[in-house]
BABADO-299717 format. One record per residue: residue in one letter; x, y, z of N, C-alpha, C in turn. Coordinates in steps of 0.1 Angstrom, whole numbers, plus 2048, in hexadecimal, padded with zeros to 3 digits. Example, Ala and Ser with C-alpha at 12.3 -4.5 7.8 and 13.67 -1.06 7.14 Angstrom:
REM BABADO-299717
a8847C784E87B7D384E8847DF84Es8807EA8478897F584788180084F
***
This chain:
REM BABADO-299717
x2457FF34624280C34124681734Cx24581435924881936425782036Ax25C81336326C81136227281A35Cx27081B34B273822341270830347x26083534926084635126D845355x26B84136227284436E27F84836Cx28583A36129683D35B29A848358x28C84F34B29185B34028F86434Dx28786335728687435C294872369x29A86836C2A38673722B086E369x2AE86B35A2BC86D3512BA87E34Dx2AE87F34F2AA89034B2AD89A359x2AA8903692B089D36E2BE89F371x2C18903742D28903732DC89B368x2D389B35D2DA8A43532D18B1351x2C88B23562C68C33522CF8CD352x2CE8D63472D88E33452D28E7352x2DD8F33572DD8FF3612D890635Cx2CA9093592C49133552BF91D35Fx2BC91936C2B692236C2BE92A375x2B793737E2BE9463832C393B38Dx2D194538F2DB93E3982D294C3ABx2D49473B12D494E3BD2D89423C8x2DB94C3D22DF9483E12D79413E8x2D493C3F32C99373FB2C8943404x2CC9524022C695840D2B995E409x2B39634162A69694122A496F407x2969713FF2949773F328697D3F0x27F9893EE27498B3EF26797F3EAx27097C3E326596E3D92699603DAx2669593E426E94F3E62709413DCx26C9493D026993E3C726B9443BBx2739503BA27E9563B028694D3AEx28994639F29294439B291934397x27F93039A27F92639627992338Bx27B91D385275916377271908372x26590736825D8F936926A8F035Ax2688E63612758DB35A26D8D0356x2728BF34F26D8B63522708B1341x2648A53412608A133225389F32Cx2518A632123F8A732023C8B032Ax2418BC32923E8C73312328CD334x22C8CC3242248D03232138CB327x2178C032E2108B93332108BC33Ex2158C53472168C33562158D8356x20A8D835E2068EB36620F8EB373x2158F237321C8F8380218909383x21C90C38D21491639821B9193A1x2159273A82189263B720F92C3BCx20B92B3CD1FC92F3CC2039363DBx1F693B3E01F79463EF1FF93C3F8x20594140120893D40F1FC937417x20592741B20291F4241FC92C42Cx1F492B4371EC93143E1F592B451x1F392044F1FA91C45E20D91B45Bx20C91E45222191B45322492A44Cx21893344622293E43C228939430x22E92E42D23492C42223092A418x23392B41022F92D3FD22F9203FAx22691B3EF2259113E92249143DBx22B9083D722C9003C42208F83C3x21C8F53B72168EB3B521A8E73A6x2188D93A421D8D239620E8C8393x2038C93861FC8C13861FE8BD37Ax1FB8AF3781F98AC3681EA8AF360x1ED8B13551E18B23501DD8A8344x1E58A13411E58933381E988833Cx1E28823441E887334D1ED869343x1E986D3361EA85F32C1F9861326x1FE86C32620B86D32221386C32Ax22386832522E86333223886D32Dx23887233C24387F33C24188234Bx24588B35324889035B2488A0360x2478A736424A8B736C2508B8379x2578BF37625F8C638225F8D5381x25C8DB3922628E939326F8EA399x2778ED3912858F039928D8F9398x2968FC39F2A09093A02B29063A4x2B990B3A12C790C39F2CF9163A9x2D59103B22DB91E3B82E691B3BFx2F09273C12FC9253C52FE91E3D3x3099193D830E9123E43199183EEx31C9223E732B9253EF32E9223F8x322928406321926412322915417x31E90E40E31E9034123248F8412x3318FE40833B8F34033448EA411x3438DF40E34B8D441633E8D5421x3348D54213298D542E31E8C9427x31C8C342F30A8BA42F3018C242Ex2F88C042A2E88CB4292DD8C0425x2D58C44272C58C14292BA8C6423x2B58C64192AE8CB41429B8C4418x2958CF41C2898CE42327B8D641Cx2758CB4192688D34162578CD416x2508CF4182438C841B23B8C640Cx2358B940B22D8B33FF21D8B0400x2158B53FA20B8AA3FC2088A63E9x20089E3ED1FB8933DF1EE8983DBx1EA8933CE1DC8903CC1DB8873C3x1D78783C41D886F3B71E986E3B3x1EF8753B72008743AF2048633AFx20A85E39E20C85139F21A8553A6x22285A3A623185F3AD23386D3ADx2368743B523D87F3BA2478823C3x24D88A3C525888C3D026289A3D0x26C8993D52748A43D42808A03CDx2868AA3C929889F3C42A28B13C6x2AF8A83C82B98B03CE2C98AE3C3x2CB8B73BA2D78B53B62E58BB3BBx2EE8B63BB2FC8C03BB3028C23B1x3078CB3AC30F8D439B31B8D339Ex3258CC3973338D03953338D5387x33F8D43833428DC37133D8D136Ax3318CB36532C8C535C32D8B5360x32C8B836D32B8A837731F8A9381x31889F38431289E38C31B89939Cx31689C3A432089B3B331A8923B5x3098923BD30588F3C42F488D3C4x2EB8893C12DD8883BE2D88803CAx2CA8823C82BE87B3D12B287F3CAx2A98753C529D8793BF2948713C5x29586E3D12898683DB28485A3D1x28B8563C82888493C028583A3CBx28983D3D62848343E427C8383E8x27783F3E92678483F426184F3ECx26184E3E12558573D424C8553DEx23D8613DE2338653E52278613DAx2218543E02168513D32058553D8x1FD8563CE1EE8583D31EC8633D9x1E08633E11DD86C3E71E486F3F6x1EB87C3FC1F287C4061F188640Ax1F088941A1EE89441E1FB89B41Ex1FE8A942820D8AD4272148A542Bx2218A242822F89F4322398A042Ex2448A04392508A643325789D42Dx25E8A242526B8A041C2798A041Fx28089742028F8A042229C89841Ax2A389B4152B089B40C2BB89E40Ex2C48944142D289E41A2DC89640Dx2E889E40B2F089F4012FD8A7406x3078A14073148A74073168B33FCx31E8BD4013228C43F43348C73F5x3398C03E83488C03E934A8CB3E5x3598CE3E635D8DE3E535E8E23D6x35A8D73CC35D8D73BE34D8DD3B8x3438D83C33388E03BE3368F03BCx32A8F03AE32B8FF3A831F9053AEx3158FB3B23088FB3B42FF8F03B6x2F78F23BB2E88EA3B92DB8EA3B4x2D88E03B02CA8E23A92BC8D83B1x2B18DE3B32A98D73BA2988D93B6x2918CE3B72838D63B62748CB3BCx26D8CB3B72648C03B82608BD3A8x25C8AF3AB2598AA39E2488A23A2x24189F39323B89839423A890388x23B87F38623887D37C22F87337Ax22887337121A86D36A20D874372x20386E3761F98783781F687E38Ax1ED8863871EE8893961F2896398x1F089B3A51F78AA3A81FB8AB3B2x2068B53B520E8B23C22128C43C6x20E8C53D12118D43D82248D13E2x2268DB3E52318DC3EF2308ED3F2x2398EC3FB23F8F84012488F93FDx24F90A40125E90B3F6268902407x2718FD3FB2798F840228690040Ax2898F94162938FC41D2A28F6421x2AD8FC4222B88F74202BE8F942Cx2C58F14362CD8F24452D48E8444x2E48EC44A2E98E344F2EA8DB456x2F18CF4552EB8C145A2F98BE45Fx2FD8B146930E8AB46E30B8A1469x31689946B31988C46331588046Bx30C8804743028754772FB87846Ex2F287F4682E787E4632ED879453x2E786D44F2EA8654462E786D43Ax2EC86D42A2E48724232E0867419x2D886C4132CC8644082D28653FDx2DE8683F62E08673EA2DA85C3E3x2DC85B3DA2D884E3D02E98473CEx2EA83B3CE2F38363D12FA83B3C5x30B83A3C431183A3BA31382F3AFx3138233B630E81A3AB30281B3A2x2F881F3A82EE82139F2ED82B395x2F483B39C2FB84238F30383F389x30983838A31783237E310829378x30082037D2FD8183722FB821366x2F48313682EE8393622F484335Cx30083C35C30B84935630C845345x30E83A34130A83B33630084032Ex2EF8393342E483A32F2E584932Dx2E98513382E88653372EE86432Ex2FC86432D3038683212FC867315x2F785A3112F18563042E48612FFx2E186030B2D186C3092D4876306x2DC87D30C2E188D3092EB88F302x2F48873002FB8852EF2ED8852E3x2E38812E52D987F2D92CF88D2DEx2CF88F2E92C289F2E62CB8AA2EBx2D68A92EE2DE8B82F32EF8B52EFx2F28B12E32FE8AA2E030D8B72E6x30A8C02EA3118D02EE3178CB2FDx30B8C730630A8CA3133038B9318x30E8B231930C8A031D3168A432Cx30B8A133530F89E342313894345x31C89435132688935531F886363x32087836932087337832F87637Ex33387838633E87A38E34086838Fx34E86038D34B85739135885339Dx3588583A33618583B235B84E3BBx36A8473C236A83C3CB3688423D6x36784E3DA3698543E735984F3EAx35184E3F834284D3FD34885A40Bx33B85F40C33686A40E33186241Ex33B86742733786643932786243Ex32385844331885B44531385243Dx31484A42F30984642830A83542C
***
């Protein structure tokens, strides 16, 4: 049962449309412009943002379920340009805590023209149960063919999960990245295709399936 979640919300983020507002990573009065709630059984899952951390200043999300008996998932995420960071490593950083969550975590995409580059959905370190803060981090190459990135936190099945808005800095090529292996996306390159050939037959995402590996991994 576990398996099955896990798969569909792996094939749902891999392929989400770019819906949401495109912006920069520079400062912005609202640091949490431009994000929007995603997932499956949406409607099962309340997302939020509440006052500033008190000891760090920074803004927090929150994602809780409200029907533990249904299987689906929530995510808050956002979409935004890369320019600055084409051909560079990056890191994406943000703090979690738990409550009851059977899985949560963060996940990190890269956008080419209707390819996936590059993913990480913490599918090795999901954050389970009750957990105080700690950090998060996600590093991901971005090739010069990328259009953008997409990123957010998820939570799926029951539980609630807080973070901070996340942060983006570059990283050198000792620091290893977490992608999710490419073999494992190319197992999943079918299964996508089939899914979103059947609920979005317009807009069926592709895996990048390149022999090249990424320095570092």
């Amino acid at each position: 049962m576990h398996h099955h979640t896990f798969t569909q919300s792996l094939k749902m983020l891999l392929g989400m449309s770019v819906l949401m507002c495109f912006s920069s990573f520079a400062a912005v009065p609202d640091p949490f412009t431009g994000w929007g709630k995603a997932g499956y059984n949406t409607d099962q899952y309340q997302t939020g943002f509440l006052e500033k951390l008190k000891d760090s200043g920074r803004q927090l999300g929150f994602i809780k379920s409200l029907d533990p008996s249904k299987r689906g998932f929530g995510t808050l995420m956002r979409t935004a340009g890369i320019e600055q960071f084409k051909g560079k490593r990056i890191e994406l950083v943000t703090y979690i805590k738990t409550s009851k969550a059977k899985s949560a975590g963060a996940w990190f995409r890269v956008n080419g023209e209707k390819v996936t580059l590059a993913f990480d959905n913490m599918s090795d370190r999901r954050i389970r149960g009750t957990k105080d803060w700690q950090k998060v981090s996600l590093v991901l190459d971005i090739p010069e063919e990328a259009v953008s990135v997409s990123y957010g936190i998820l939570l799926e099945g029951d539980g609630k999960v807080w973070f901070q808005q996340p942060t983006f800095g570059l990283v050198d090529l000792t620091v290893k990245t977490t992608e999710r292996s490419r073999l494992k996306l190319d197992d999943l390159q079918m299964e996508n295709k089939h899914f979103h050939a059947v609920n979005n037959p317009d807009k069926t995402p592709r895996v990048r399936t390149s022999s090249n590996t990424s320095q570092g991994n």
